[in-house]
C-alpha positions as CSV (number, residue, x, y, z in Angstrom):
1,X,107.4,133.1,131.1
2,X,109.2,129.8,131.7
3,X,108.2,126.6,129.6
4,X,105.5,125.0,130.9
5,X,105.3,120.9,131.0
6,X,102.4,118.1,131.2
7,X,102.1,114.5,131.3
8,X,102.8,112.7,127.8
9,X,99.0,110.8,127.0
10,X,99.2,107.7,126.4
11,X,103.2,106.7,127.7
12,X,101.8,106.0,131.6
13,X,105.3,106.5,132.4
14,X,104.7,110.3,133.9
15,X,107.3,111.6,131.5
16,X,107.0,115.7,131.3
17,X,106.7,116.8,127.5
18,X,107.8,120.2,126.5
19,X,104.9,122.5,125.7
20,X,107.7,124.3,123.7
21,X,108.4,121.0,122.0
22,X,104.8,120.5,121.1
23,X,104.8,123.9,119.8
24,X,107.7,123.0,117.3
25,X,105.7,120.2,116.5
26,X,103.0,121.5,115.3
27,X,104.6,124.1,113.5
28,X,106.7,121.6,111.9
29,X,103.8,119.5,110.7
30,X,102.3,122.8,109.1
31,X,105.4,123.8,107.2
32,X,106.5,120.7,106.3
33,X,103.2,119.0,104.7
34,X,102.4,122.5,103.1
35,X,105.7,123.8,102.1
36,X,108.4,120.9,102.0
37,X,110.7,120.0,104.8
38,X,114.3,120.9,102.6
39,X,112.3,124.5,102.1
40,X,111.4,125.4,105.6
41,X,114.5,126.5,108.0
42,X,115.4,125.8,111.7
43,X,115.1,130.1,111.9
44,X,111.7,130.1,110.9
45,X,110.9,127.2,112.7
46,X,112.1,129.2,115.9
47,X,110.0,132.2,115.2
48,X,106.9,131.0,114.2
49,X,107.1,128.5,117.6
50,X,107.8,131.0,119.6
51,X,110.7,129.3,120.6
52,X,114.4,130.5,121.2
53,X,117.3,128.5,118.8
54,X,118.7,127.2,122.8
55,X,115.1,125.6,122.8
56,X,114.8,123.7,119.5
57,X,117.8,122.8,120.0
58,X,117.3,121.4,123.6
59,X,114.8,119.0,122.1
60,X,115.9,118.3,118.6
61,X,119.3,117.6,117.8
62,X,118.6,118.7,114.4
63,X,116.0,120.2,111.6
64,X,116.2,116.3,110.2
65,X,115.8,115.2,113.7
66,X,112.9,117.1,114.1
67,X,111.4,115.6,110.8
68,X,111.6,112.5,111.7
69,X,109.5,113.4,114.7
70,X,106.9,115.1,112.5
71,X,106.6,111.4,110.5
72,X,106.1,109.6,113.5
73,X,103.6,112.1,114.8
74,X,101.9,111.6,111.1
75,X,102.2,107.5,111.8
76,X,100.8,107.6,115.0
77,X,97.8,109.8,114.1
78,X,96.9,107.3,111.4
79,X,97.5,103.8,113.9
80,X,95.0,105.8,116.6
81,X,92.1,106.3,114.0
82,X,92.5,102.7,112.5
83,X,92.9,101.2,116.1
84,X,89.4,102.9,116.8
85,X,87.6,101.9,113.7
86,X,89.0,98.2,114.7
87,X,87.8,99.0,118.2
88,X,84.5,99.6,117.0
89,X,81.4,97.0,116.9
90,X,82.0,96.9,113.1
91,X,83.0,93.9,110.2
92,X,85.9,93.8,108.9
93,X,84.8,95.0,105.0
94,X,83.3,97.6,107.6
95,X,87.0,98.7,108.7
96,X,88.5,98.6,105.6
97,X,85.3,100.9,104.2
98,X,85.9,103.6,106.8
99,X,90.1,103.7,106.5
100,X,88.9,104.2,102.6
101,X,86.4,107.4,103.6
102,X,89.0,108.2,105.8
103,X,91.3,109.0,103.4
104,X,89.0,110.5,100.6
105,X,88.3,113.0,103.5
106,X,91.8,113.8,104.3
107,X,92.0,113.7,100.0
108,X,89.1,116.8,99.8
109,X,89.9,118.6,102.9
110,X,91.7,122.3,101.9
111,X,95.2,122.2,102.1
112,X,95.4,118.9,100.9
113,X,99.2,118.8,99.7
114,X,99.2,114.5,98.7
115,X,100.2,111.7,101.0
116,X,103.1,113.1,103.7
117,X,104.8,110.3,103.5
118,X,105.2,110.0,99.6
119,X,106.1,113.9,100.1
120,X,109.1,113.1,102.4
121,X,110.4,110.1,101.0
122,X,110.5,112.3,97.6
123,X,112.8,114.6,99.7
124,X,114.8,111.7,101.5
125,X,115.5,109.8,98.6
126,X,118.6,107.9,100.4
127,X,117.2,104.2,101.3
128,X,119.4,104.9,104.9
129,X,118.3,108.4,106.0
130,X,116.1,108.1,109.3
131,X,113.4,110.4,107.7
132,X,113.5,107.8,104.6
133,X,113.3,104.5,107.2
134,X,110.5,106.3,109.4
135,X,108.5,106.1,106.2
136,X,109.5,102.6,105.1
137,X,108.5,101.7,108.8
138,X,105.2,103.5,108.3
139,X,104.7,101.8,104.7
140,X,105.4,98.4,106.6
141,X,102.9,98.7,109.7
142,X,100.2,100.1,107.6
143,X,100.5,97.2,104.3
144,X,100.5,94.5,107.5
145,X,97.7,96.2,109.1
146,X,95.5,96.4,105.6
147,X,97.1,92.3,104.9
148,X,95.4,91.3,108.5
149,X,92.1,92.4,107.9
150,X,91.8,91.2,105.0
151,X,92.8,87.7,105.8
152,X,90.2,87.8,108.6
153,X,88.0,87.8,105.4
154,X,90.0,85.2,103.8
155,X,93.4,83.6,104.1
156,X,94.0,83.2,100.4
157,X,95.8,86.0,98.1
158,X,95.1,88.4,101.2
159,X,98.8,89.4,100.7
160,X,97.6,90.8,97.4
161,X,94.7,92.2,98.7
162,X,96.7,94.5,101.0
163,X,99.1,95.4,98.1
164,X,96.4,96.2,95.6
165,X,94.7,98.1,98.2
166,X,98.0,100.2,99.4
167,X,98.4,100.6,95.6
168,X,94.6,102.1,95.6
169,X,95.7,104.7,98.3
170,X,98.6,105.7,96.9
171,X,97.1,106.5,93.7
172,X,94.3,108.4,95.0
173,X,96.0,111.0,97.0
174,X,98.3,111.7,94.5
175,X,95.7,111.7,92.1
176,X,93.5,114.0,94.5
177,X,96.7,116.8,94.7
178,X,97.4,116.7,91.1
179,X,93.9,116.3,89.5
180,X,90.0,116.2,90.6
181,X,90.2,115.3,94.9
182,X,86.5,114.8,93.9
183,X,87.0,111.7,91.1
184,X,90.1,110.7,93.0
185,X,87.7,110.1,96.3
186,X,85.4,108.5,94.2
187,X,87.7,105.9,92.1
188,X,89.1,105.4,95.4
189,X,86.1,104.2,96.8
190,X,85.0,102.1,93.5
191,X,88.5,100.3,93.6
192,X,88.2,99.3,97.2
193,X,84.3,97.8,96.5
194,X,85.6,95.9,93.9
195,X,88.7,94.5,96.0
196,X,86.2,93.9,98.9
197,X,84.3,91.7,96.6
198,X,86.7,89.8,94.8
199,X,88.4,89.5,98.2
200,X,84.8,87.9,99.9
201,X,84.1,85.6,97.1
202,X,87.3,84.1,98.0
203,X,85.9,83.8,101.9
204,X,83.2,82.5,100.7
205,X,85.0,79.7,98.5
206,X,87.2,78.8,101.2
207,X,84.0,78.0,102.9
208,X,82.3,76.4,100.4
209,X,85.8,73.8,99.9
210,X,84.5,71.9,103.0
211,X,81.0,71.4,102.1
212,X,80.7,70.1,98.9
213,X,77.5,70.7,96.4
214,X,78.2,74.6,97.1
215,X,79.2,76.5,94.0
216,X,81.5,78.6,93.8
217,X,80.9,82.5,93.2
218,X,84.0,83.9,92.4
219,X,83.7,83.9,88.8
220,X,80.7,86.1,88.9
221,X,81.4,88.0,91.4
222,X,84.5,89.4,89.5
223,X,82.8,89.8,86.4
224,X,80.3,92.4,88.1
225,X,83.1,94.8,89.0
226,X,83.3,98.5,88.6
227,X,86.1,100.6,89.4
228,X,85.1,103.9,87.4
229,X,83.5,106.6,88.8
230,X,79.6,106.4,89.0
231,X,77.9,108.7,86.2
232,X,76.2,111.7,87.0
């Protein structure tokens, strides 16, 4: 049976999409994140898709090219579940609370293999390979993203909140692959309370600069920080 084709969601161009091309897609994604991309070949690729070699290569010039797809496919999962927890009726502290259980999720779910990203970069070590700069762009978008929201809390040091926080995340899902996804979750969580609250003292203090008598909080709110795991 001939390949069958639908509408790309979300392009609004009516472009026709492959079903075969989604298949190597998916496939891809599975092998890749689970296995390595270097490990998997273009033959098994083909046979687990269901695909013939004239096919893969019809949409993919290459096994690279196809990584790169499987990257962007990984970026553009993670922009559509942060642009609907910023579409939702929630503060910001709320946003960056849910992209934190977000990830401890992904962190305890089985098959958890550590970030993909981190993973692929590790095999694409060269600063110019397309799979290398896919990351990078990935890394870019999502540190600006986590930057914005917090300077809707406050415009000072939110540059270092969204680099302390990006730290946070990479720590915990390596953490959660090569130790306890459990503590990692939890740390995770712990660090990201802490940031929030260092982060809104500042808020307020920017507040308090034009209406004087107000003192400031963000001595003790820092002091009351706890980034360990809670006891049991």
């Amino acid at each position: 049976m001939g390949d069958m084709t639908k509408t790309e969601p979300g392009t609004g161009t009516g472009r026709r999409v492959s079903e075969a091309r989604e298949r190597l897609l998916k496939t891809a994604g599975q092998l890749f994140y689970a296995e390595g991309i270097h490990t998997v070949g273009v033959d098994r690729l083909v046979a687990e898709s269901k695909v013939t070699n004239a096919t893969f290569y019809r949409h993919f010039r290459s096994k690279e090219d196809l990584a790169v797809a499987y990257i962007e496919g990984v970026d553009q999962l993670i922009r559509t579940q942060i642009d609907s927890l910023m579409a939702a009726d929630v503060p910001t502290d709320g946003i960056l609370r849910g992209i934190g259980v977000s990830l401890v999720e992904q962190i305890r779910s089985p098959g958890y293999r550590g970030c993909a990203f981190l993973n692929a970069a590790a095999e694409f070590p060269d600063p110019d390979h397309p799979v290398h700069r896919a990351v990078v762009q990935h890394r870019a978008w999502f540190l600006q993203t986590i930057t914005g929201l917090f300077a809707e809390i406050a415009a000072a040091e939110a540059e270092h909140a969204g680099r302390h926080f990006v730290m946070l995340r990479d720590g915990a899902m390596s953490a959660g692959y090569l130790g306890d996804p459990v503590l990692a979750g939890e740390t995770l969580l712990r660090g990201i309370e802490g940031l929030l609250r260092i982060h809104t003292a500042r808020g307020l203090d920017e507040r308090a600069a034009s209406a004087p008598g107000q003192a400031s909080s963000a001595a003790t709110t820092v002091s009351d920080i706890e980034c360990s795991p809670p006891s049991a």
